[in-house]
Structure formats: C-alpha cells, structure tokens
TORKOL-4160 file (C-alpha; in steps of 0.2 Angstrom, whole numbers, padded with zeros to 4 digits, m for minus):
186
<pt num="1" X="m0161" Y="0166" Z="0325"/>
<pt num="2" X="m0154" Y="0174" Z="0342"/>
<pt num="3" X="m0157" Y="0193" Z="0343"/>
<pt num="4" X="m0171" Y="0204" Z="0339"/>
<pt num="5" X="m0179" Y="0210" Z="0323"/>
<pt num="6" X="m0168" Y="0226" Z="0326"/>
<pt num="7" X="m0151" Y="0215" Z="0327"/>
<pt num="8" X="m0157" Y="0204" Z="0312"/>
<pt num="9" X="m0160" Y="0218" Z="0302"/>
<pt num="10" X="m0141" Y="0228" Z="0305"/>
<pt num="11" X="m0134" Y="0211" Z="0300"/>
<pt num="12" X="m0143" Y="0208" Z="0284"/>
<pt num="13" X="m0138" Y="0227" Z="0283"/>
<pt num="14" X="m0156" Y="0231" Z="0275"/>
<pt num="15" X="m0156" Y="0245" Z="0289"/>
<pt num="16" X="m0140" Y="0256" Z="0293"/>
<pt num="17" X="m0138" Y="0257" Z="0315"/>
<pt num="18" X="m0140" Y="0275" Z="0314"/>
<pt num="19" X="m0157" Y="0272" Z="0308"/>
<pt num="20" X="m0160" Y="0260" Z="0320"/>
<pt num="21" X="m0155" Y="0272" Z="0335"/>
<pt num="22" X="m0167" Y="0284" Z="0329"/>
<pt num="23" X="m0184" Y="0272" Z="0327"/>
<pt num="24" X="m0180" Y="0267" Z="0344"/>
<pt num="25" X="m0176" Y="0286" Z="0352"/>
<pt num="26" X="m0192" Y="0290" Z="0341"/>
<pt num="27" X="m0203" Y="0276" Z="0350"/>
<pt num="28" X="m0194" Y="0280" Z="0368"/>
<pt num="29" X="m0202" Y="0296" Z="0368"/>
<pt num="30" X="m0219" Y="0291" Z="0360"/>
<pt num="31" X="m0218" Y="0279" Z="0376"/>
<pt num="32" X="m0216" Y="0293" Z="0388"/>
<pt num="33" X="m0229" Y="0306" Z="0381"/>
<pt num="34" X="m0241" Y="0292" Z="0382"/>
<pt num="35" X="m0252" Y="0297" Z="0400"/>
<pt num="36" X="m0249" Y="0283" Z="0411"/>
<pt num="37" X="m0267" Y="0281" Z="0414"/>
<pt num="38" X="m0270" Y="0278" Z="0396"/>
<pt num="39" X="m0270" Y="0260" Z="0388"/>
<pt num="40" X="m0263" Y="0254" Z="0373"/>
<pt num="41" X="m0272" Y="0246" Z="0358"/>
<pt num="42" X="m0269" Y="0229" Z="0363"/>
<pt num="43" X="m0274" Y="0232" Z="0380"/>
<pt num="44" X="m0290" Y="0240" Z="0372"/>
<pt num="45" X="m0295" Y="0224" Z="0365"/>
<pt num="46" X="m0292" Y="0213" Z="0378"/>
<pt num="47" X="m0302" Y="0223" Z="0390"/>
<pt num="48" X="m0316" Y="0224" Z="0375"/>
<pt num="49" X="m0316" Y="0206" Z="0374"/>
<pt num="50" X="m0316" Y="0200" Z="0395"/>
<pt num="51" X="m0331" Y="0214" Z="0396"/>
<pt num="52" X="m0340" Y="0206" Z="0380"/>
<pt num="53" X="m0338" Y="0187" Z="0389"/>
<pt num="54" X="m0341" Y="0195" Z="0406"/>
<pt num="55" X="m0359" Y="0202" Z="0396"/>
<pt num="56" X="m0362" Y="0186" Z="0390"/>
<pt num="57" X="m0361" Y="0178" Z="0404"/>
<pt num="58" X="m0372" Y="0190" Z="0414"/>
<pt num="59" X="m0385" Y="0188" Z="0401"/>
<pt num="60" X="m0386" Y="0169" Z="0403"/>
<pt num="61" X="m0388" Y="0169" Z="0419"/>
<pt num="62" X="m0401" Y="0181" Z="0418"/>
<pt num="63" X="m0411" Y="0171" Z="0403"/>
<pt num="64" X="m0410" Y="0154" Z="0414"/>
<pt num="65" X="m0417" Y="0164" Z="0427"/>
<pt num="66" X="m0430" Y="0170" Z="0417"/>
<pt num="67" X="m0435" Y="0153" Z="0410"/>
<pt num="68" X="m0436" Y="0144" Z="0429"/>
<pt num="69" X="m0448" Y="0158" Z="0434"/>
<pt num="70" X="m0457" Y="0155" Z="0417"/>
<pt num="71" X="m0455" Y="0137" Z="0421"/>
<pt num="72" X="m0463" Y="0140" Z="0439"/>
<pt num="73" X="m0476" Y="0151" Z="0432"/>
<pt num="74" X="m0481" Y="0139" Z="0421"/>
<pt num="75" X="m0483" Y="0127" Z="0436"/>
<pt num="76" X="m0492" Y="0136" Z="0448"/>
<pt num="77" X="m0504" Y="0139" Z="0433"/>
<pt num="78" X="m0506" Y="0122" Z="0429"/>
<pt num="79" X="m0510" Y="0117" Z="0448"/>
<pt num="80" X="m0522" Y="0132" Z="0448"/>
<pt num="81" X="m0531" Y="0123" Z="0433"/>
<pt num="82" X="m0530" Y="0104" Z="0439"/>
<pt num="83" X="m0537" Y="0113" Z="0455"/>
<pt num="84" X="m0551" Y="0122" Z="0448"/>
<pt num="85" X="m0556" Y="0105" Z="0439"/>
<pt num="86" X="m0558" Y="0093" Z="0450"/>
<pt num="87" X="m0563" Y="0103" Z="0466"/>
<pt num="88" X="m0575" Y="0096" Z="0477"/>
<pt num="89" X="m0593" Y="0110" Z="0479"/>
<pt num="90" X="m0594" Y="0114" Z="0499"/>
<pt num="91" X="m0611" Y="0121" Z="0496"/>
<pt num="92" X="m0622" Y="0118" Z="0510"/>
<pt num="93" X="m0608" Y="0117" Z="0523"/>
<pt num="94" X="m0608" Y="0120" Z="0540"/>
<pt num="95" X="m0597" Y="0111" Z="0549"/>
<pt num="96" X="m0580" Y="0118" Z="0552"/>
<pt num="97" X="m0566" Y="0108" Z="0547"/>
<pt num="98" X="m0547" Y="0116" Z="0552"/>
<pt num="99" X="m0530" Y="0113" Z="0546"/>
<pt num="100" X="m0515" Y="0120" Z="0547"/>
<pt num="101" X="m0506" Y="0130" Z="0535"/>
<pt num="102" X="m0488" Y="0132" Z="0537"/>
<pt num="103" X="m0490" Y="0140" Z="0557"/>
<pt num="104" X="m0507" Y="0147" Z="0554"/>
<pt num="105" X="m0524" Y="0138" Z="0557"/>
<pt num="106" X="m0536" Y="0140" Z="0544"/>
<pt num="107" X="m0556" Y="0135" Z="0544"/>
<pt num="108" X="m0567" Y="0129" Z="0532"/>
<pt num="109" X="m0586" Y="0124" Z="0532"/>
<pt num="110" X="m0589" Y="0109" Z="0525"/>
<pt num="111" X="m0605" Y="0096" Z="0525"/>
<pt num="112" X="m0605" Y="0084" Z="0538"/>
<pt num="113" X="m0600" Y="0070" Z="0525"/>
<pt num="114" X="m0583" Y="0078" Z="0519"/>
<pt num="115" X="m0577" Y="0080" Z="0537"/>
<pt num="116" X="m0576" Y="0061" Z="0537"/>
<pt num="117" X="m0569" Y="0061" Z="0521"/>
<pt num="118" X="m0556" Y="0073" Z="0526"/>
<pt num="119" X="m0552" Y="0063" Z="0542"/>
<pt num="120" X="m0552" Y="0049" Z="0533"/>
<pt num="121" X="m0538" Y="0054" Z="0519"/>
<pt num="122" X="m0552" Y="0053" Z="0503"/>
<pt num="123" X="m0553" Y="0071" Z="0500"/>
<pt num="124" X="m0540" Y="0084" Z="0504"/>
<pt num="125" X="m0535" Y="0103" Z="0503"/>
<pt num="126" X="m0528" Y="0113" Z="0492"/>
<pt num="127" X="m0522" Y="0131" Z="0491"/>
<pt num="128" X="m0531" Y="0142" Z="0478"/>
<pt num="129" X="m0521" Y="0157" Z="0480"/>
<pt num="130" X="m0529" Y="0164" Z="0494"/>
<pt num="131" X="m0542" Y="0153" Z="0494"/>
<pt num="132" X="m0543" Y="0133" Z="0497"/>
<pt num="133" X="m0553" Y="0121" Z="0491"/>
<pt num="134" X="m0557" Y="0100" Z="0492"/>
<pt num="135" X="m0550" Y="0089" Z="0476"/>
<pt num="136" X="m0552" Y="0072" Z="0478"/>
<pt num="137" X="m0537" Y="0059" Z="0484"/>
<pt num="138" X="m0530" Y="0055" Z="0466"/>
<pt num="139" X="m0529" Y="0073" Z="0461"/>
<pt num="140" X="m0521" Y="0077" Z="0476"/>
<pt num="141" X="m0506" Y="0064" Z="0474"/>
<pt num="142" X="m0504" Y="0070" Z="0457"/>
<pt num="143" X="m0503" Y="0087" Z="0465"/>
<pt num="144" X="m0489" Y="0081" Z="0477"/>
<pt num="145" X="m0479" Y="0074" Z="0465"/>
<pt num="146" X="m0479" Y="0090" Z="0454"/>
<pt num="147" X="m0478" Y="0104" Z="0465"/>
<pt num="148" X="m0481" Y="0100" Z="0485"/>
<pt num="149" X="m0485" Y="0118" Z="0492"/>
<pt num="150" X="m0501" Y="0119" Z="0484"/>
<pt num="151" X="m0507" Y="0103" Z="0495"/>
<pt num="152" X="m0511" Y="0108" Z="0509"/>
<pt num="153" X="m0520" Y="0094" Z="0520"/>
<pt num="154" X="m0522" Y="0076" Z="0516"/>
<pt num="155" X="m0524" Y="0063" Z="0528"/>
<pt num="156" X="m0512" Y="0048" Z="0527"/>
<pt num="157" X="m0524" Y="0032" Z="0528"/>
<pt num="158" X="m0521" Y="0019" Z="0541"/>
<pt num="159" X="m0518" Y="0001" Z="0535"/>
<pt num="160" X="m0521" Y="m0014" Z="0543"/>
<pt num="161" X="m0510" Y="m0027" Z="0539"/>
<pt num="162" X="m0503" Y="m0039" Z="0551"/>
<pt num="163" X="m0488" Y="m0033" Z="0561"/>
<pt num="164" X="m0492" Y="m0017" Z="0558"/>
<pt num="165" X="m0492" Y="m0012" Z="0575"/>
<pt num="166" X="m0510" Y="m0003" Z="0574"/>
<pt num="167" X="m0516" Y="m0019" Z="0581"/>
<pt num="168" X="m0504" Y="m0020" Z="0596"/>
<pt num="169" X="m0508" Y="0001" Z="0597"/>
<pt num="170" X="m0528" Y="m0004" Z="0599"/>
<pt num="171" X="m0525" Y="m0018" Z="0610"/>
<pt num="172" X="m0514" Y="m0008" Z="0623"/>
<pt num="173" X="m0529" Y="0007" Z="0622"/>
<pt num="174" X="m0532" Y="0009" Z="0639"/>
<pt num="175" X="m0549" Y="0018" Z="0635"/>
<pt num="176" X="m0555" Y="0006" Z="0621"/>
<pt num="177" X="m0571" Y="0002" Z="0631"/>
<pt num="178" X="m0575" Y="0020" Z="0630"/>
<pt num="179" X="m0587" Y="0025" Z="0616"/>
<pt num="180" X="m0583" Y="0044" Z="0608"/>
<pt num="181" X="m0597" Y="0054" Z="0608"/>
<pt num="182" X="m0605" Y="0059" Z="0591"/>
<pt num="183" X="m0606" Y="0077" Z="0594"/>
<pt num="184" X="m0587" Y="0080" Z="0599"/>
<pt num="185" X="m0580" Y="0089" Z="0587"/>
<pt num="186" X="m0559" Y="0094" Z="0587"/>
C-alpha cells in the first residue's frame, strides 16, 4: 500500500488524473487564501484542549491552596480555643514577668506565685492574637506539638540525674556561698 490515497485512487481508476489535478489545484489555492496568522481546525482543538488542561491545572493548584489556609484557619482557631480553655486568671498581679517574643520583649503582671511557676517551666505563655496569656505545662506541650508559634515561653525544667552535669556545674559555682537576695528581680 505504497503511495497516497490520491495515487491509490488513479490505480483502482475510481477517480480519472484530471480530477485529481483539479482537487489538488483547488486545495493549493484554499491553502494560499488562508491568512497566515489564521489556524486550522485541527490546530483549534489542540490549542482548545492545552488551555482546558493548562485551566485545570491552575484551578488545582488554587483549591489545594485554599484547603491548606482553611486547614491553617482551622488550626489557629482550634489553639485560640484550647487557649481560652485552659488559661491561667492573672488577676490581682503585679509583678512583671518579661519574655521575649521573636526580637521584641513583652511584659506581663503576674502574682508573685506564677513568676515562680513561670521560672520554674509549670505554666507558660501563649499568644492570644495580640494578647498573651498563662496555660498550664500540659496544655502548653499539646500546643507545641500542634502548632509551635502560638507558645510563646515555657521554661525547660532542669533534671537532676547523675551525670548530668548540673551537679559538676553547682560544684564549680565559684559564688555558690553567696545567697540571692529575695527582692532581686531580672
């Protein structure tokens, strides 16, 4: 089956060559007219079809961007609830307690009792929007796990197990016989 559809047909003598001169003249000229800038049918479609993928595709990644700033929303909103549940009252304080946030240094007055507790690692901070407030230890782990730029301060807690090196680090204080005065405050 060498040849085109033209040859085939001369041979099998269904069309006669003068015929066949003219259907080819005729689509010659159809060629020419055509503007150049102007596409064919064919080309039509393929360039219908990449900009119908090239849509889709734009539209998924727009809806997975949605759903991860849902998904973030829905987060945040969840921290803002744990926080609002479990957070400590500061009524009543007076005694400034400052931390840092990122590179700026915040304050809050707190009682005298939650300062040690702060110190200590058994409360910490959280960010409230723009507020922050004191949630217990547990709360603030579950915090950390989930979404960690809502904790703002919490106070790792020293351990005192043998070979440690806290014990080799008090033994070497050169002002261990030195008692800290009550009313210094940092």
């Amino acid at each position: 089956m060498a040849g085109s559809l033209q040859d085939q047909l001369l041979k099998a003598g269904v069309v006669d060559s003068k015929k066949a001169r003219k259907i080819k003249q005729d689509k010659r000229k159809q060629a020419k007219q055509m503007p150049k800038g102007q596409v064919t049918e064919n080309q039509a479609a393929v360039a219908a079809e990449a900009a119908r993928k090239a849509k889709v595709e734009k539209d998924r990644a727009l809806n997975r961007q949605r759903e991860q700033e849902q998904a973030e929303k829905a987060l945040l909103a969840q921290m803002r609830q744990i926080v609002e549940a479990h957070r400590i009252s500061r009524a009543g304080g007076e005694a400034p307690y400052q931390f840092t946030d990122g590179k700026k240094i915040k304050k809050l007055h707190v009682t005298a009792e939650q300062v040690d507790q702060l110190s200590r690692g058994q409360i910490a901070v959280a960010r409230l929007g723009e507020s922050y407030e004191l949630i217990p230890r547990n709360i603030a782990e579950k915090i950390r796990e989930r979404h960690a730029e809502t904790l703002v301060s919490l106070q790792e807690r020293a351990t005192n197990r043998k070979g440690s090196g806290t014990e080799s680090a008090a033994e070497e204080d050169p002002y261990a016989d030195y008692p800290i005065p009550d009313d210094l405050m940092w």
